[in-house]
TIZATI-445807 format. One line per 8 residues: number of its first residue (from 1); their letters; for each residue z, y, x of N, C-alpha, C. Coordinates in steps of 0.02 Angstrom, whole numbers. Each point is the difference from the previous one (the first is absolute). Layout:
NUM	a	Z,Y,X,Z,Y,X,Z,Y,X | ... $
//
This chain:
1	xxxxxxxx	-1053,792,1752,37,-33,-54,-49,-36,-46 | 15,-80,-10,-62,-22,-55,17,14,-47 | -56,12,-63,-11,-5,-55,54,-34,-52 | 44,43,-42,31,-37,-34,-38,-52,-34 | 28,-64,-31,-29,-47,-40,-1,12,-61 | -83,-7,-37,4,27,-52,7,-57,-52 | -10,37,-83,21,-20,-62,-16,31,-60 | 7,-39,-56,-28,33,-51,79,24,-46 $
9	xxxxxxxx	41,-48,10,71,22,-28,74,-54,23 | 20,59,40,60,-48,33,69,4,-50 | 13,-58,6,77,-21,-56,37,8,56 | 66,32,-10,58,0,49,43,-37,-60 | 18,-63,39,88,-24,-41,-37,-78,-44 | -6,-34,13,-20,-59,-33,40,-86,-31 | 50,54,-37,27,-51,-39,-33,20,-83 | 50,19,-52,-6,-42,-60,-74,61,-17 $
17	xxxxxxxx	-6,76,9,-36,31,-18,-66,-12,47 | 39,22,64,-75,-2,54,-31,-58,-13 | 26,-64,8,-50,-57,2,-44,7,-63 | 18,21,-60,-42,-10,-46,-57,56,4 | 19,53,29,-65,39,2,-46,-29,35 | 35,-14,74,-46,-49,51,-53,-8,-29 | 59,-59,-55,-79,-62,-20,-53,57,-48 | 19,40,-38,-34,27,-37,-55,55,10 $
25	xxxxxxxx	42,19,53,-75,46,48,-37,-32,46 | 14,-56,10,-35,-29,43,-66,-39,-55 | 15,-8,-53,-41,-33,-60,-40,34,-9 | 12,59,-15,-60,43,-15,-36,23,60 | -4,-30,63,-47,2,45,17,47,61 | 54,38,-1,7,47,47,69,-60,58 | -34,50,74,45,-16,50,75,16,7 | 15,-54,6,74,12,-15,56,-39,62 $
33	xxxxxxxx	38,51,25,34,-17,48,87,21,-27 | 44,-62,-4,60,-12,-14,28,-16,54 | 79,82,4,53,-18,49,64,-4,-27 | 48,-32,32,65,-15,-22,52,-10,69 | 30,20,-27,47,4,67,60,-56,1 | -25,-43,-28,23,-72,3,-63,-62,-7 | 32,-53,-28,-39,-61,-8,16,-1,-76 | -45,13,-48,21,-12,-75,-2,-68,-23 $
41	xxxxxxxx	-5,-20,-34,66,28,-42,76,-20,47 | 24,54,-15,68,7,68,64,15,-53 | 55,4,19,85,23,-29,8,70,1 | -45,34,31,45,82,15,-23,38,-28 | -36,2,-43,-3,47,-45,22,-48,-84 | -50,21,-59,15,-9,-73,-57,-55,-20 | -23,-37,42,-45,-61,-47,0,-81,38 | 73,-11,-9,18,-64,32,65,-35,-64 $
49	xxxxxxxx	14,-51,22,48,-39,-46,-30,-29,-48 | -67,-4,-15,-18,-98,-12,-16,28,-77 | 31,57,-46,-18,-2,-73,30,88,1 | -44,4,-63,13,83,-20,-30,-20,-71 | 42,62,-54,-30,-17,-50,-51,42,-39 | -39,-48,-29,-68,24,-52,14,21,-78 | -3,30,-24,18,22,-62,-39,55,-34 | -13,-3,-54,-41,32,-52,24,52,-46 $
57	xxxxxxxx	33,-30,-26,28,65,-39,58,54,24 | -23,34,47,28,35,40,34,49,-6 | 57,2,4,66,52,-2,25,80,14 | -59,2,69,-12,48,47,-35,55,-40 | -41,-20,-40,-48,39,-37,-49,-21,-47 | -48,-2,-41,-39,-30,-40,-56,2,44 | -26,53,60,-71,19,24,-8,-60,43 | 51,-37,21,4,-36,44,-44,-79,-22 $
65	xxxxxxxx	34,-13,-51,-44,-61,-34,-66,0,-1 | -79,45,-12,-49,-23,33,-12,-9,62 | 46,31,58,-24,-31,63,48,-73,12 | 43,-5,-12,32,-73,-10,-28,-41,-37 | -48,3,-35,-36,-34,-52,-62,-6,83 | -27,37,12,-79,7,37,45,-64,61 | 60,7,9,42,-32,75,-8,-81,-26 | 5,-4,-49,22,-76,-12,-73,-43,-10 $
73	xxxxxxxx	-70,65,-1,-57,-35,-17,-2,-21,76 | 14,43,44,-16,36,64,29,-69,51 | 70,-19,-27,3,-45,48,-6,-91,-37 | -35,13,-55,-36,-52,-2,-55,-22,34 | -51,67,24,-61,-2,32,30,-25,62 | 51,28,40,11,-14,56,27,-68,11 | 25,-55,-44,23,-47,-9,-37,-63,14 | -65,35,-48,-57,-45,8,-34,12,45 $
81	xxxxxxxx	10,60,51,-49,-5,34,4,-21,77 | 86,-7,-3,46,-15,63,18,-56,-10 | 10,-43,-52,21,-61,-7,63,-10,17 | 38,58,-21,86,7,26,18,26,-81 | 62,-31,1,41,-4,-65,53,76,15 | -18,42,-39,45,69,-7,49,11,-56 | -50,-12,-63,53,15,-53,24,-58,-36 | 62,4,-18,13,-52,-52,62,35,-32 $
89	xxxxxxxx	-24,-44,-68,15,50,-81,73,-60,-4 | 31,65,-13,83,-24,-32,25,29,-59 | -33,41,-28,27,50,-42,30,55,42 | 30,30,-46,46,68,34,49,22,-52 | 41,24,19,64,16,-42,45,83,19 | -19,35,-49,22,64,32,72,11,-63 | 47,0,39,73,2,-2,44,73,-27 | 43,14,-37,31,71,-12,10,21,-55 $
97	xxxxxxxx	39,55,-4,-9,28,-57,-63,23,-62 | 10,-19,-56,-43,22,-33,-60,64,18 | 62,52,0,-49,50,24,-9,29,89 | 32,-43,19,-3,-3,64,-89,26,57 | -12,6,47,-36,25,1,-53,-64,25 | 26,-76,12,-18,-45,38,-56,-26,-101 | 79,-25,-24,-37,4,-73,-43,20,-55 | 36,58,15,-66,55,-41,-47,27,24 $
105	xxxxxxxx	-15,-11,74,-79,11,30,-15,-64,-9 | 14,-69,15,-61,-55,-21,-21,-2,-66 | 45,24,-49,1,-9,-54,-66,67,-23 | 14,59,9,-66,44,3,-42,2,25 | -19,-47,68,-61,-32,37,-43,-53,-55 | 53,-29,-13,-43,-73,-60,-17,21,-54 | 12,41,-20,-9,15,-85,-32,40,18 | 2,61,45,-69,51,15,-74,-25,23 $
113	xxxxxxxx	15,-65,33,-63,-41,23,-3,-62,-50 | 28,3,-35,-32,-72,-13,22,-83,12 | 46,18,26,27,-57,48,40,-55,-32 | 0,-69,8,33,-42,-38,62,-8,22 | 84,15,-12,47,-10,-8,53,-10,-28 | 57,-39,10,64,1,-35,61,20,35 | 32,44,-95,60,26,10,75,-39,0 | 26,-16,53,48,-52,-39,73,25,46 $
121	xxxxxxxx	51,-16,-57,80,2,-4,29,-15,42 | 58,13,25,22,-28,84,23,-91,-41 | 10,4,-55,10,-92,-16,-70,-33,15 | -51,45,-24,-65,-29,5,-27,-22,66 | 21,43,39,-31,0,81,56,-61,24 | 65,11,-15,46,-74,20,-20,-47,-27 | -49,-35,-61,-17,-49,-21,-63,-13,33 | -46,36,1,-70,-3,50,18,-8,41 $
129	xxxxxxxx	24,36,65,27,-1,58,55,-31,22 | 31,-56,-10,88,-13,17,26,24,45 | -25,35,56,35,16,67,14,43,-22 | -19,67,-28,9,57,-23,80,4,-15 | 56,42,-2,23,21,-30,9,95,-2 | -56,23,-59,-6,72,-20,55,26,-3 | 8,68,0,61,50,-19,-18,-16,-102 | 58,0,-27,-14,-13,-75,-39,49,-26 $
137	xxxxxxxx	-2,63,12,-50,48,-8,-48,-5,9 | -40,-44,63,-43,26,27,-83,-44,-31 | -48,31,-28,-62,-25,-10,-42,-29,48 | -54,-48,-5,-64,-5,54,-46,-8,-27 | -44,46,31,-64,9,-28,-51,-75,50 | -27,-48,-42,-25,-54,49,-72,-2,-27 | -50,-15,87,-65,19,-8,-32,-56,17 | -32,-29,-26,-16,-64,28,-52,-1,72 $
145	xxxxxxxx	-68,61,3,-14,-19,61,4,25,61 | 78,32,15,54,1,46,-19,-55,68 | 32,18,36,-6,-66,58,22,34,55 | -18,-58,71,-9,31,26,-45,-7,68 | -9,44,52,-47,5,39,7,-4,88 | -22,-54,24,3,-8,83,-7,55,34 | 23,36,29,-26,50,43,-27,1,72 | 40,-71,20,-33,-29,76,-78,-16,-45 $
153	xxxxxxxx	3,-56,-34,-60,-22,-15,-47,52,4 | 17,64,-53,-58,35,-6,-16,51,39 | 34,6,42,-12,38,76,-28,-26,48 | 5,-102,-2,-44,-20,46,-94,-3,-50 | 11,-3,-43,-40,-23,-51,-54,76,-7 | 29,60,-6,-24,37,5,-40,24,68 | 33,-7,47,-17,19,90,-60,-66,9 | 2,-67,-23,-45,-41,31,-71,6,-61 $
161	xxxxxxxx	7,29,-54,-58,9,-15,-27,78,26 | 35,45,26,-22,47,9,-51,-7,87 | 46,-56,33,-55,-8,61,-54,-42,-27 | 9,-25,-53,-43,-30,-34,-84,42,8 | 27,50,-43,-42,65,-6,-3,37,56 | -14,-8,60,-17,34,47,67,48,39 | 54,7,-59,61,68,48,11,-44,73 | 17,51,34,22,-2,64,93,19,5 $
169	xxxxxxxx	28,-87,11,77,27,-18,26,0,80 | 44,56,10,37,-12,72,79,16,-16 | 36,-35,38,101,-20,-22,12,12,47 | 71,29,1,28,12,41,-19,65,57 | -33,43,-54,-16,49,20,-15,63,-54 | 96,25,16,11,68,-36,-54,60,13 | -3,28,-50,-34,77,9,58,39,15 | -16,42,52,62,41,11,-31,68,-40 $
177	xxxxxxxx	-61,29,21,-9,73,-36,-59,-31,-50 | -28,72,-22,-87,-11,-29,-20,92,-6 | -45,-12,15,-40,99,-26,-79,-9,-37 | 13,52,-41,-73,-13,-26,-31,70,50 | -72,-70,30,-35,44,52,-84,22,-25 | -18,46,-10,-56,12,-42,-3,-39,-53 | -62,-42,-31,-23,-29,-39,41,-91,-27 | 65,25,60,38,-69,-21,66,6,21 $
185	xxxxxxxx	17,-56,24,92,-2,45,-4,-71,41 | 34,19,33,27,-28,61,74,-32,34 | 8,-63,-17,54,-9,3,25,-51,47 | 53,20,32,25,-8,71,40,-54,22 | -11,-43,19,58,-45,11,23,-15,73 | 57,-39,32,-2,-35,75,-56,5,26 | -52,-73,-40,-75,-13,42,-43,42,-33 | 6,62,4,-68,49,-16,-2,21,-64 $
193	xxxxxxxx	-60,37,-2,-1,34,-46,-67,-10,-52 | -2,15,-68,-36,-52,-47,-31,87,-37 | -82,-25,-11,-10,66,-50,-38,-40,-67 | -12,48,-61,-1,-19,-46,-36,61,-40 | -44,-29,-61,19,65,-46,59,5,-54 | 34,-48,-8,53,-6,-41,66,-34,25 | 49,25,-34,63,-35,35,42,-3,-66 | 42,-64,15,53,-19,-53,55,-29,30 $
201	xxxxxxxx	40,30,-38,79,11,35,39,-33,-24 | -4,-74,-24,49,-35,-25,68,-44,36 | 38,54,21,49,-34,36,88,33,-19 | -11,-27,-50,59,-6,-22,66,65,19 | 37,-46,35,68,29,5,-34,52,48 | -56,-9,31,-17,44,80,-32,78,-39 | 0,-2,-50,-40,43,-44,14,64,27 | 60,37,7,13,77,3,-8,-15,74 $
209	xxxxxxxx	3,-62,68,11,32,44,-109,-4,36 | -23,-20,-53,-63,22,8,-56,49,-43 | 52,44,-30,-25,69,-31,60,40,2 | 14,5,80,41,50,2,5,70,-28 | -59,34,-6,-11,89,-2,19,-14,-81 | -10,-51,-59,-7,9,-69,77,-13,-15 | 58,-8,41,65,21,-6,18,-30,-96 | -1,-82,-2,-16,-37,-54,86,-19,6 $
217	xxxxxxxx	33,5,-75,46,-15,-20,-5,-65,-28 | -15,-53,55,20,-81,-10,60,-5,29 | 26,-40,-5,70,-62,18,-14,-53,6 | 8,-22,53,8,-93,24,65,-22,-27 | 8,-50,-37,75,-15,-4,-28,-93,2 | 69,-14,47,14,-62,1,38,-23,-55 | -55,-76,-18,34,-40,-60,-7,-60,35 | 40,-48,-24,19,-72,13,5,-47,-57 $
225	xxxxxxxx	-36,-68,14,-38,-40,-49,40,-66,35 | 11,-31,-54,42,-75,13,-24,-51,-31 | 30,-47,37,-20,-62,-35,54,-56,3 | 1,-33,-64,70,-33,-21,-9,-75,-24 | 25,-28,23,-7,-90,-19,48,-18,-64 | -42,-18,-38,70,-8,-58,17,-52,-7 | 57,0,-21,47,-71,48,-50,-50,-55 | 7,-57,29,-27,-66,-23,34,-18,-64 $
233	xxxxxxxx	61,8,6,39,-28,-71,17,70,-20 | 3,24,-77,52,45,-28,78,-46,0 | 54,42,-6,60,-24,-4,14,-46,-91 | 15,-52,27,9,-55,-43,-76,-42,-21 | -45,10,56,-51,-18,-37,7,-88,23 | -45,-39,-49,4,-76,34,-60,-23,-25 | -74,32,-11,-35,-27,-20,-41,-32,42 | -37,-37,-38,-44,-69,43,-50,25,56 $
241	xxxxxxxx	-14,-28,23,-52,32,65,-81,-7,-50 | -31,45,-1,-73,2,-39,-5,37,-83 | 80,8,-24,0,14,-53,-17,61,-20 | -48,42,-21,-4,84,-22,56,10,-47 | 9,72,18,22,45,-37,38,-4,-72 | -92,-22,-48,17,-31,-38,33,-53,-39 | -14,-62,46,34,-71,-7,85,8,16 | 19,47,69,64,19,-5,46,60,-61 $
249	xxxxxxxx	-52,48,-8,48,6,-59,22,-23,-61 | -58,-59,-18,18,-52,-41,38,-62,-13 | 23,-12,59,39,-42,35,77,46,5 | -9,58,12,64,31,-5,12,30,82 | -45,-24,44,14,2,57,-56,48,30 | 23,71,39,-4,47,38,-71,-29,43 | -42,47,0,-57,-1,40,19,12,87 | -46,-40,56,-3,38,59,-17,71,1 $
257	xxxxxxxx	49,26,37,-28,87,-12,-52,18,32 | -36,-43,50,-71,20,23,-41,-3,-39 | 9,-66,-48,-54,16,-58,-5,69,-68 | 33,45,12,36,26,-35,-60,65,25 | 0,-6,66,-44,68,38,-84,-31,6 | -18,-50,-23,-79,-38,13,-55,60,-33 | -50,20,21,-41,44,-38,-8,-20,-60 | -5,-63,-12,-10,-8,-59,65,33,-79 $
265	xxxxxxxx	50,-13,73,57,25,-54,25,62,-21 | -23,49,40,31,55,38,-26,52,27 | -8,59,-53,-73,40,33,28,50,60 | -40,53,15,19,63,48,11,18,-52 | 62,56,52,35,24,-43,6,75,27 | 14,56,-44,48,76,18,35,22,-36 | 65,-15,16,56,13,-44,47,81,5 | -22,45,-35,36,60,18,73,14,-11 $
273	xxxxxxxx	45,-6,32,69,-7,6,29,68,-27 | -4,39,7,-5,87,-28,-59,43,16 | 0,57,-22,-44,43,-9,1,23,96 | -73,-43,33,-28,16,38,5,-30,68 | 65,-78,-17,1,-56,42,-32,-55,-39 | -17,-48,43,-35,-50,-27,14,-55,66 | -12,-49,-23,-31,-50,50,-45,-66,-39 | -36,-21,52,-38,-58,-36,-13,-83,45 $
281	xxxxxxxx	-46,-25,-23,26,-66,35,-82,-59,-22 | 7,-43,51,-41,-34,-45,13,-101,0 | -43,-36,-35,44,-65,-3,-14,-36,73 | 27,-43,-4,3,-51,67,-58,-66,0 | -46,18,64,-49,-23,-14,-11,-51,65 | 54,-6,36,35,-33,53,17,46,53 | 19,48,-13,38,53,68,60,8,-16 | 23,-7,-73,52,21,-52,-9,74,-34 $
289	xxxxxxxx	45,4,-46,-12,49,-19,8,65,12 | -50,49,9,-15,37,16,23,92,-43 | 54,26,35,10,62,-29,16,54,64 | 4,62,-52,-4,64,45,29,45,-45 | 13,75,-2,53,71,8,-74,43,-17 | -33,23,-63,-48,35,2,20,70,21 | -8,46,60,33,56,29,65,4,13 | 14,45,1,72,4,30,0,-9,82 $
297	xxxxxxxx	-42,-27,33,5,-7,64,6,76,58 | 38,-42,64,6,69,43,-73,38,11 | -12,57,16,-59,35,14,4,-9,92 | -61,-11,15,10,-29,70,-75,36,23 | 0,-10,75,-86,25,39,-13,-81,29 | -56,-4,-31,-37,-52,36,0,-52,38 | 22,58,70,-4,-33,39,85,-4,29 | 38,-2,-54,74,-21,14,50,-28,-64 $
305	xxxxxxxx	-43,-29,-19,9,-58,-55,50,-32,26 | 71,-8,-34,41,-42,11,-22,-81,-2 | -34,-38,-7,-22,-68,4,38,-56,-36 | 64,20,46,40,-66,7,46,12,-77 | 5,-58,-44,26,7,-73,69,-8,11 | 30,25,-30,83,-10,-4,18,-25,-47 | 67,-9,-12,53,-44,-32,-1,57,-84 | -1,64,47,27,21,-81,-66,8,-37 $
313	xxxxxxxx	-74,18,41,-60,-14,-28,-23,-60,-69 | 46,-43,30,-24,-60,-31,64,-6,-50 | 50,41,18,43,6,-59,-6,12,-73 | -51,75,12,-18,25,-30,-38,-31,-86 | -54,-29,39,-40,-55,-34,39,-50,-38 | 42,-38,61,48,-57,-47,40,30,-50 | 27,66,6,53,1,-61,-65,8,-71 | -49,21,19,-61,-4,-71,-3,-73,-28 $
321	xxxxxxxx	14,-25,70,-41,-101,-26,62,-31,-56 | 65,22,48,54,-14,-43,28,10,-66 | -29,73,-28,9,-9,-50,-47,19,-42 | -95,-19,25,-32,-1,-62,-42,-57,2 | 9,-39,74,-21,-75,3,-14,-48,39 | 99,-9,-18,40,-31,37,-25,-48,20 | -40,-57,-28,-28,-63,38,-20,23,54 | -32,49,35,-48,6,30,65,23,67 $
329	xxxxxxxx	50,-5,-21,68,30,63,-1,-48,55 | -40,-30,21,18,-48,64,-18,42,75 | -4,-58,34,-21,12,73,-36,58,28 | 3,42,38,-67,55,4,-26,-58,39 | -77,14,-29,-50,-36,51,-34,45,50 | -22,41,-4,-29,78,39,2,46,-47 | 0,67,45,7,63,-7,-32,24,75 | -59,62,-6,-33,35,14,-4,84,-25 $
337	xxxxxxxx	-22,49,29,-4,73,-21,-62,26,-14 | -16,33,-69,-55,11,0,-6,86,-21 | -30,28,36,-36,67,-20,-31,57,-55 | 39,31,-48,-40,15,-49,-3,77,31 | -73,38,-18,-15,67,17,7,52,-63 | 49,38,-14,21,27,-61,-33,72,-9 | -50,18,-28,-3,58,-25,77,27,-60 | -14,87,-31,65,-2,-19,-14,-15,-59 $
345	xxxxxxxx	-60,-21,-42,-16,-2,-37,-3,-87,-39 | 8,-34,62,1,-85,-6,-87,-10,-15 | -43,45,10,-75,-1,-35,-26,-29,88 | -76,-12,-20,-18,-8,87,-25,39,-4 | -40,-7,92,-33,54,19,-69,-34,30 | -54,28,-49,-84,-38,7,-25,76,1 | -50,22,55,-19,67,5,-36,13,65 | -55,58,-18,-27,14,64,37,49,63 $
353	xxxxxxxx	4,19,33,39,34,38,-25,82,-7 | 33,29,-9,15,65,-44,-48,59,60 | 4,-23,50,-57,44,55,-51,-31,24 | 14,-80,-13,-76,-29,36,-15,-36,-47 | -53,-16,-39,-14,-33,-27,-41,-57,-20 | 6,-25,78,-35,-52,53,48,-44,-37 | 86,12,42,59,-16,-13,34,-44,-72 | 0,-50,-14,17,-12,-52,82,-24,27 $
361	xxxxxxxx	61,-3,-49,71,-3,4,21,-46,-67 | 19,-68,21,30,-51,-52,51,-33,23 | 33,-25,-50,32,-47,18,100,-2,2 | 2,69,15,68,25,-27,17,-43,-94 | 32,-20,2,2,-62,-64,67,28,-54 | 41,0,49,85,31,-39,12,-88,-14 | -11,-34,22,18,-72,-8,-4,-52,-62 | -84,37,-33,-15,-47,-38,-68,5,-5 $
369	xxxxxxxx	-24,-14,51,-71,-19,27,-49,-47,-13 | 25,-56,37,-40,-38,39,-28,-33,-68 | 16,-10,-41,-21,-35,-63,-78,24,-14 | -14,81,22,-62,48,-8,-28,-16,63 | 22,-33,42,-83,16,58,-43,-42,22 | -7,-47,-57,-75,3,-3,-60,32,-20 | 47,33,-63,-57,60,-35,21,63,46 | 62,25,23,-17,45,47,-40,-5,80 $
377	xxxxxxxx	-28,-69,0,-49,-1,50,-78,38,-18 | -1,-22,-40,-57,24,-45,1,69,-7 | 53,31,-26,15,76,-21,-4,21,69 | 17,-21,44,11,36,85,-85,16,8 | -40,-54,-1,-71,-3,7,-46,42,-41 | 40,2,-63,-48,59,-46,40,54,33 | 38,36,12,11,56,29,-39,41,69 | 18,-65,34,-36,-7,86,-86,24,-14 $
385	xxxxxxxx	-21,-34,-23,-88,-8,-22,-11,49,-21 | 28,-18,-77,-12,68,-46,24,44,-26 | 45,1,16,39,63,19,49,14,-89 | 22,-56,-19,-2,16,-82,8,-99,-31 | 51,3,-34,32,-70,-37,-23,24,-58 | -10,-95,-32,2,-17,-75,57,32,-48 | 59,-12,64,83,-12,-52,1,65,19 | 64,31,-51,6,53,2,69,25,69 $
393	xxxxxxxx	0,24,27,17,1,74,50,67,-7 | 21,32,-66,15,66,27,66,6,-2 | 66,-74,-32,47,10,41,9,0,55 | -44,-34,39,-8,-38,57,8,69,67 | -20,50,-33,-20,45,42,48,41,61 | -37,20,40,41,9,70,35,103,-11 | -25,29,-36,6,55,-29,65,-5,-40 | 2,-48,-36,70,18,-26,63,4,33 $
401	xxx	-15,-48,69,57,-21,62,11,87,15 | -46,27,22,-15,59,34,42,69,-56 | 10,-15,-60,24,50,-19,65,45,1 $
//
């Protein structure tokens, strides 16, 4: 039997997390061999559909804002250094009740950090925003450097500077097992078998069915993301061809409702509908506009993902468009399914593996990720190396799953 092929640290799973470690362990000089059991950036798992959003004053928690702060330096470096366009700034607009939990976490993110924002009235957000129409109750907390972020881009952007740096990437070639064998691990695929002293496990939805024995209380649940053409005319509109926004409401005459969704006009958005639904959306940047159902989706395995979108799927979504912004009610243009990996906690999971500690385990997100992995490429690499992060890592932890 020959010699497994060796390594200094193999990435399993190379979309939004793996690729960024890729590049990042491969920077600091060590051998690095990346597998994926597709062609990334790919549809079947959680880092596809063209935009995801970036945001700062974060809702989720306050701890979260210095590594979202380190992400936005993070994929500036990568911007410039790939010569691929990732982020772009729209603002952001977080939607709800006052004390709602969407509201009153951005609102205790910004004022606990520092952060520059405004509080404004559901009249206020309908005068800024025209598409908008708020629940009369409802506040938005708006952040100006919100946006949002390519995920094809920065998955190809990330993977081609990482061969850049020497990693060794191979596609289309799942790991089926891995064991840590003396002084490292070993991990197994179709064409053979790969050794290492370190291993990183960033694969998403595949997470529990490749740490079987640690019997991890994740959920896959399928969500579905749309996209909507807004009709060309609003009803009764008759304005001139070239005229903005402005010039038509001064004229008396109704804007095109595409201009209505332009980044310039129209930030990302998360609008919490009650205590613990949400959905969000972002403007039309020529795909149309872009929304989604934050949770609520079926809990599904992997590898039996319903795919194909339905009628009432997309129902779902439209009755939101209809009555909080209605311009945006036209044509579906596409709809696709995307993957979120749910701890019960909605926290992720960044951690060494609780018996080997070769083993590093990321990437479980709860479906508000990808905005962090560029700096969790980095964090993957200080763990891997040195066994130990800058940021503080201890929600993150795989121990609490276990309790």
């Amino acid at each position: 039997m020959s010699r497994p092929s060796s390594y200094d640290v193999i990435v399993v799973g190379l979309g939004a997390m793996g690729s960024a470690a890729a590049y990042r362990l491969a920077r600091r000089g060590v051998r690095v061999l990346g597998l994926d059991r597709w062609s990334p950036p790919h549809t079947h798992g959680s880092s596809h559909g063209r935009s995801r959003i970036i945001r700062e004053a974060y809702f989720e928690h306050p701890l979260y804002v210095p590594l979202v702060q380190r992400a936005y330096a993070c994929w500036a470096e990568i911007e410039a250094l790939s010569g691929r366009r990732i982020y772009r700034r729209t603002g952001g607009l977080m939607l709800g009740a006052p004390d709602g939990a969407v509201v009153a976490g951005a609102r205790r993110s910004a004022l606990e950090h520092g952060l520059p924002f405004e509080e404004l009235s559901a009249d206020e957000v309908r005068r800024r925003f025209p598409a908008w129409r708020p629940p009369e109750d409802a506040v938005g907390i708006f952040e100006p450097r919100a946006g949002m972020l390519d995920p094809e881009a920065a998955i190809e952007a990330h993977l081609g500077l990482a061969r850049r740096e020497g990693a060794v990437l191979r596609f289309d070639e799942p790991v089926v097992s891995w064991t840590a064998a003396g002084d490292g691990v070993e991990a197994t695929t179709p064409r053979g078998t790969y050794r290492a002293a370190r291993l990183v496990l960033a694969v998403g939805a595949w997470t529990p069915g490749l740490l079987p024995g640690l019997d991890l209380p994740l959920a896959v649940e399928r969500n579905v993301v749309c996209w909507f053409d807004p009709p060309r005319r609003t009803a009764g509109e008759a304005s001139r061809p070239g005229m903005d926004a402005a010039a038509a409401r001064a004229t008396g005459l109704a804007p095109h409702a595409a201009h209505l969704f332009a980044p310039e006009r129209f930030p990302v958005f998360i609008h919490e509908l009650t205590p613990g639904l949400a959905w969000y959306g972002f403007p039309d940047t020529g795909d149309g506009v872009k929304a989604a159902i934050h949770h609520g989706g079926e809990v599904v395995e992997p590898e039996a993902v319903r795919r194909r979108v339905t009628d009432d799927d997309v129902a779902r979504i439209r009755t939101l468009l209809r009555a909080h912004l209605p311009a945006a009610d036209g044509p579906l243009r596409e709809a696709t399914v995307c993957l979120y990996t749910n701890a019960p906690d909605d926290h992720f999971l960044i951690d060494r593996h609780p018996e080997h500690a070769a083993v590093v385990i990321a990437s479980p997100c709860s479906g508000h990720g990808f905005k962090f992995a560029a700096a969790i490429g980095e964090v993957i690499a200080e763990l891997a190396l040195d066994g130990r992060s800058r940021f503080d890592l201890s929600p993150f932890r795989i121990e609490r799953l276990r309790r």
